[in-house]
C-alpha positions as CSV (number, residue, x, y, z in Angstrom):
1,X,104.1,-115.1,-21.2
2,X,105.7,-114.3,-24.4
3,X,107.3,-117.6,-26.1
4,X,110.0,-115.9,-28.0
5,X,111.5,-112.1,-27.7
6,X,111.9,-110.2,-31.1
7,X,113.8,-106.7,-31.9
8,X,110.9,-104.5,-33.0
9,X,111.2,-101.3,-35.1
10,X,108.4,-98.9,-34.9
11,X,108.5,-96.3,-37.7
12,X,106.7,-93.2,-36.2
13,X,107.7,-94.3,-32.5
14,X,107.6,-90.8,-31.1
15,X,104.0,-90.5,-31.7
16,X,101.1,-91.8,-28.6
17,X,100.2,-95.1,-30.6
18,X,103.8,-96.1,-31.5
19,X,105.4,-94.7,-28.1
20,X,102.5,-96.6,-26.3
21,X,103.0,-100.0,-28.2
22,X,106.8,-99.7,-27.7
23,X,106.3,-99.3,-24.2
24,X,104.3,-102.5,-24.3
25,X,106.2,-104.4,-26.3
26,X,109.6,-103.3,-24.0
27,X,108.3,-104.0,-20.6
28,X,107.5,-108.1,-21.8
29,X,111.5,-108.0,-22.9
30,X,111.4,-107.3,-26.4
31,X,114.6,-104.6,-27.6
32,X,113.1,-102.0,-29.2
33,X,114.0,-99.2,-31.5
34,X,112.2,-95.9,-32.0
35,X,112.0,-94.6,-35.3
36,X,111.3,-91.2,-36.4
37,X,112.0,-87.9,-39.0
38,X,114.2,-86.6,-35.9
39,X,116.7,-89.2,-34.9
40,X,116.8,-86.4,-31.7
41,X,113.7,-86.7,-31.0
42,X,113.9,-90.0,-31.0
43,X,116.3,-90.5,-28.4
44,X,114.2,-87.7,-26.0
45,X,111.5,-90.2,-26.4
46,X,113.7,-93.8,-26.0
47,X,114.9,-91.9,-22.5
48,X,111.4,-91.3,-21.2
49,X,110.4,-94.9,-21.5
50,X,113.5,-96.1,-20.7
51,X,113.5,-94.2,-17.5
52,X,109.9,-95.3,-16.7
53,X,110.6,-99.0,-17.6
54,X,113.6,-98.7,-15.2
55,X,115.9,-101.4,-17.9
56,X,119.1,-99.5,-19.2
57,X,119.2,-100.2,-23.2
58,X,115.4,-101.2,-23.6
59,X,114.4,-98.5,-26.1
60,X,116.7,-97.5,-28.5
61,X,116.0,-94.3,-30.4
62,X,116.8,-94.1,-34.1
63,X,115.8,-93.0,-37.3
64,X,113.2,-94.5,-39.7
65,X,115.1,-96.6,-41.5
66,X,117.6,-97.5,-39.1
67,X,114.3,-98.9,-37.1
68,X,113.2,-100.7,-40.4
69,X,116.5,-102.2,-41.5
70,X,118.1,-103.4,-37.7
71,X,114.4,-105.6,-36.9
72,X,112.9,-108.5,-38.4
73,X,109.3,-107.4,-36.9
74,X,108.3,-103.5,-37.9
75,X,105.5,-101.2,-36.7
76,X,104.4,-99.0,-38.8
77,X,102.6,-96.2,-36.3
78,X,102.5,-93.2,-38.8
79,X,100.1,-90.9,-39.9
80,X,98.2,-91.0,-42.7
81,X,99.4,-87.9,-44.3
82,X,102.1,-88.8,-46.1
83,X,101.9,-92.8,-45.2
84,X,102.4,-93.9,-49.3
85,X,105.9,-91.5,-49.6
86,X,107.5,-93.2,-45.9
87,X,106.8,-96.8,-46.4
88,X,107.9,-96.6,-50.4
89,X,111.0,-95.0,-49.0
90,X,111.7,-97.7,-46.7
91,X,111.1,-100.3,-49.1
92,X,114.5,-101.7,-49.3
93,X,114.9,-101.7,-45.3
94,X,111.5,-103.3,-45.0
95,X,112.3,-106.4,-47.7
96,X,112.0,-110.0,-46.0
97,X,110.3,-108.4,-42.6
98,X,107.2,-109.0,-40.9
99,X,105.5,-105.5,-40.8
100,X,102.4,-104.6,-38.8
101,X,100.3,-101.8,-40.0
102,X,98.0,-99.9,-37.0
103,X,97.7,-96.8,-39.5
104,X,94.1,-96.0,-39.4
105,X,93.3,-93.5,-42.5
106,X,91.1,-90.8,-40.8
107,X,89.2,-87.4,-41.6
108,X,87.8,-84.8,-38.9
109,X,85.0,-82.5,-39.6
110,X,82.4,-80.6,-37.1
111,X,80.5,-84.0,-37.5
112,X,82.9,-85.6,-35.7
113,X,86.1,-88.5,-37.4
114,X,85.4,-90.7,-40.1
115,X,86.9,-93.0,-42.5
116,X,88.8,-91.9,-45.6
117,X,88.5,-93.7,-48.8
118,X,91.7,-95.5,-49.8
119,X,91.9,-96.9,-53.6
120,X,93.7,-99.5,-52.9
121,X,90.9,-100.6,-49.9
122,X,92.8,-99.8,-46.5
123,X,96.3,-99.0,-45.5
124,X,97.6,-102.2,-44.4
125,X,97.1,-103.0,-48.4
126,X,98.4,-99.9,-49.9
127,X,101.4,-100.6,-47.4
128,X,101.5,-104.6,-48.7
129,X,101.4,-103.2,-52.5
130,X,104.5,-100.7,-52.1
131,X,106.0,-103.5,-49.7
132,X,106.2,-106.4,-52.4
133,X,109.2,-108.3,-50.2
134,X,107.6,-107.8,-46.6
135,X,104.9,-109.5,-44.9
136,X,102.4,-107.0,-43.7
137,X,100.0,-107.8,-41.3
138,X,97.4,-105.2,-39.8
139,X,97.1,-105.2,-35.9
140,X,96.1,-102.9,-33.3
141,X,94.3,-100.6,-35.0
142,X,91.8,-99.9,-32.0
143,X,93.8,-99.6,-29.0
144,X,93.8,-96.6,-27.4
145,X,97.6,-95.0,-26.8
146,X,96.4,-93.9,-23.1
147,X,95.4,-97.0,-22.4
148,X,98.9,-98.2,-23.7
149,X,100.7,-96.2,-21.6
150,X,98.5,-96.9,-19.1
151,X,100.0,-99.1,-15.6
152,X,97.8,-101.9,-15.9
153,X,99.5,-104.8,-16.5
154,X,97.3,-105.7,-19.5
155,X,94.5,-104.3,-21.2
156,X,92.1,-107.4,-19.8
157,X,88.8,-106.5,-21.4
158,X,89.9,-106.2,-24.5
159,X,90.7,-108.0,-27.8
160,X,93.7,-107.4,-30.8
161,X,92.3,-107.7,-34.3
162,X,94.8,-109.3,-36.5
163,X,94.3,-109.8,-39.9
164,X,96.9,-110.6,-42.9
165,X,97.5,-112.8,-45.9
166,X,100.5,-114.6,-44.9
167,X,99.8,-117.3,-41.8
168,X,103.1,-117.7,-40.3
169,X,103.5,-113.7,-39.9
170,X,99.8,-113.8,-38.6
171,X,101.0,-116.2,-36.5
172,X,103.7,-113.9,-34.6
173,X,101.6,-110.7,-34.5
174,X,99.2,-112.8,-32.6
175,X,101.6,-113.9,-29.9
176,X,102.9,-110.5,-30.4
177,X,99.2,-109.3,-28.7
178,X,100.4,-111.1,-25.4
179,X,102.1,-107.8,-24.7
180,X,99.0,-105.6,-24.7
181,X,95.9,-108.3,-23.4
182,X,97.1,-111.2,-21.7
183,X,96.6,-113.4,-24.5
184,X,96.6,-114.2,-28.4
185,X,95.5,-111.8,-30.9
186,X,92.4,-112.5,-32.6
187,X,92.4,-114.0,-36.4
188,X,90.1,-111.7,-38.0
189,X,91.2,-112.9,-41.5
190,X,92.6,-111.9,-44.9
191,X,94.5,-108.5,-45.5
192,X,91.3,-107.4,-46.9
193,X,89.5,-107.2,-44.0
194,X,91.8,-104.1,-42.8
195,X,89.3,-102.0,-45.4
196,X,86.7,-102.8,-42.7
197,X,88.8,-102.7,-39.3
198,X,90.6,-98.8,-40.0
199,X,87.7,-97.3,-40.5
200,X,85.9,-98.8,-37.1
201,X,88.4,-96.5,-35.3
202,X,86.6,-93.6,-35.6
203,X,83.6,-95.5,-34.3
204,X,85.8,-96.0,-30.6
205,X,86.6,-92.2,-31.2
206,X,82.9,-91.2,-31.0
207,X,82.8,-93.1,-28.3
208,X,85.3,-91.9,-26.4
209,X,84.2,-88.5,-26.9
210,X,80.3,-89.1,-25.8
211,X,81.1,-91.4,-22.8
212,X,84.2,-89.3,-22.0
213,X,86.5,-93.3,-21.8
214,X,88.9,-95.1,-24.2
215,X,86.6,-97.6,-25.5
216,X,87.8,-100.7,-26.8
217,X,87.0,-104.1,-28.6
218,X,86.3,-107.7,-27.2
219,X,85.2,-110.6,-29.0
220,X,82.7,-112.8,-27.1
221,X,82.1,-117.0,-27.7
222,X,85.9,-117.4,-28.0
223,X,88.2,-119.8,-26.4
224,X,92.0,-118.7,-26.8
225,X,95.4,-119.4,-25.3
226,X,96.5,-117.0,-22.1
């Protein structure tokens, strides 16, 4: 059971991965607010979660930076396409916040996805360098958005990669994972590390499309806190 309830922005909360964590993150009691472009189609998507989670005033649709300045803990669930201009933009409503990057920087060809090259390394670090006040963390990059808005209680079989620079942020993100599995997040290490976590998405999405599943991640030989 979650220790401590947070009001969570997610920046790009109309989209699968940011609607699906929302609906996580709502239904273990934490207020929520839906950022997007569209403030309107915001609210369209605050209703249908808020009608499925059956809680008057759980999801709360906004716009970007509403969702960015009104939280201490921010999700940034945005495309790549256009991920450097958004987050600059929302630099003043993102100083002093913990913000959680799932962006996972992706190309599609016949061949199938694959990872895009990123000069600063991954996109949890580009979004640290244009976020010099926040705390960016990079978490749940490989969870599939079906599975999120899925009706299992948790997603049981699977683990949360967390990985970040700052400890005590790391720290919350992890507890934060309690929503989606049933139990801490796993420490995967420095911010670094995202440069090798992003790009293992497209891996799941190869799976996904050969075994016809949503394929996720669990770490074996570890004992962790339910």
């Amino acid at each position: 059971m979650q220790s401590q309830t947070y009001p969570i922005g997610v920046i790009g909360g109309t989209g699968p991965q940011g609607k699906g964590l929302a609906y996580r993150f709502a239904r273990a009691g934490h207020r929520v607010f839906l950022g997007s472009r569209s403030p309107e189609r915001a609210q369209e998507a605050a209703q249908e979660l808020g009608a499925r989670l059956r809680v008057d005033r759980a999801v709360t649709g906004t716009s970007n930076a509403t969702a960015a300045e009104v939280n201490d803990v921010v999700v940034l669930a945005v495309p790549w396409n256009g991920h450097a201009e958004l987050v600059e933009g929302l630099r003043d409503e993102l100083a002093g916040k913990i913000v959680i990057s799932c962006v996972n920087p992706l190309g599609f060809d016949k061949r199938g996805p694959y990872g895009l090259p990123v000069s600063q390394g991954s996109a949890a670090e580009q979004a640290a360098a244009l976020l010099p006040g926040s705390r960016v963390v990079g978490a749940f990059h490989h969870v599939s958005a079906v599975s999120l808005l899925g009706d299992a209680e948790y997603l049981k079989d699977e683990d949360v990669l967390v990985c970040g620079d700052d400890a005590a942020a790391k720290g919350v993100v992890q507890e934060l994972v309690r929503t989606v599995t049933g139990r801490t997040g796993v420490d995967a290490g420095a911010l670094r590390l995202a440069r090798q976590l992003e790009p293992l998405t497209a891996v799941l999405i190869s799976i996904n499309k050969k075994y016809k599943t949503h394929s996720g991640l669990a770490v074996t030989g570890l004992t962790r806190s339910h």
